[in-house]
C-alpha positions in Angstrom: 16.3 0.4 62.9 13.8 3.3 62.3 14.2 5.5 59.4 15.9 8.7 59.8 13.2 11.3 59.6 13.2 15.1 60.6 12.9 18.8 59.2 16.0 18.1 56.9 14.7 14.9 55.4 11.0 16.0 55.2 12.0 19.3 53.4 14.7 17.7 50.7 11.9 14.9 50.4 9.1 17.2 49.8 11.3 19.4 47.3 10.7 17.5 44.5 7.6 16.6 44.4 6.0 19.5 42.1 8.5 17.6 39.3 7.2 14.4 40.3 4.3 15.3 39.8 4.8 17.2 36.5 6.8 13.6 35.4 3.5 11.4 36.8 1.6 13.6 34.6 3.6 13.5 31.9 3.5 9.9 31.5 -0.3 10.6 30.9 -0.5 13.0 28.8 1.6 16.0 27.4 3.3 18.5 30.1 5.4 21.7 28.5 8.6 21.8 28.9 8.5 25.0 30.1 6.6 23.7 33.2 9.4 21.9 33.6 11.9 24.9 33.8 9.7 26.7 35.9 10.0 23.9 38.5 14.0 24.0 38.3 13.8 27.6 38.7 11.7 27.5 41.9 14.5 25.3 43.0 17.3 27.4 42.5 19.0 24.7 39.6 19.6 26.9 36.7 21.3 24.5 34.8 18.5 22.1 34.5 16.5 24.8 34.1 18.0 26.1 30.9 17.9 22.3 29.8 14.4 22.1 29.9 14.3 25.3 28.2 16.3 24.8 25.3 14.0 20.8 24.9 10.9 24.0 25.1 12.4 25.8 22.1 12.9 22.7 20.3 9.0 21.3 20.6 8.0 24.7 20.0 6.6 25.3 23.4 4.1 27.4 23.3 5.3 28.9 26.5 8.4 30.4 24.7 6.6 33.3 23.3 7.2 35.1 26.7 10.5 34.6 27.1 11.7 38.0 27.5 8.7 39.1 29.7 7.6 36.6 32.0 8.7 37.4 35.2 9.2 33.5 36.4 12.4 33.6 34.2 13.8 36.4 35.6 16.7 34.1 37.3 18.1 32.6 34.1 18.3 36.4 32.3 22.0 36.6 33.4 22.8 33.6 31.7 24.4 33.0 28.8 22.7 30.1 27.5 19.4 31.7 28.7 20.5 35.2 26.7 21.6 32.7 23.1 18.5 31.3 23.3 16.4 34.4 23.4 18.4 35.0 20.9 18.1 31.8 18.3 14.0 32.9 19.1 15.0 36.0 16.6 12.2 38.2 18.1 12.0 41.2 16.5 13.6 44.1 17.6 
């Protein structure tokens, strides 16, 4: 029996190849985490998202300095996990 193939299982195939990659890379040398979250987002999964976030604040991502400007995070700004860890960066105000 052939494989069930078609638009739906090329597309949910395909989606997650940007974090395959990122992982493949990973195993190679470092990736931020931030990458990480940015690949979530794209995706629509906040909650991993936020994850990889938070794992960014604890390596001291150097990504995290833009937190509260870069556009790419605009998604996550309404949540609260997203708004506590803006605020555990203690930016000034």
């Amino acid at each position: 029996m052939a494989a069930k193939t078609g638009p739906a299982t090329l597309a949910s195939s395909s989606v997650y190849l940007p974090i395959d990659e990122l992982k493949a890379t990973a195993r190679l040398r470092y990736v931020p985490s931030s990458l990480f979250a940015q690949a979530y987002i794209g995706l629509g999964e906040k909650n991993r998202a936020l994850g990889w976030m938070e794992r960014a604040y604890e390596e001291h991502d150097h990504g995290m300095v833009y937190i509260k400007a870069y556009p790419g995070l605009d998604a996550l700004r309404s949540e609260p996990r997203f708004q506590a860890l803006v605020r555990r960066m203690n930016f000034p105000q």
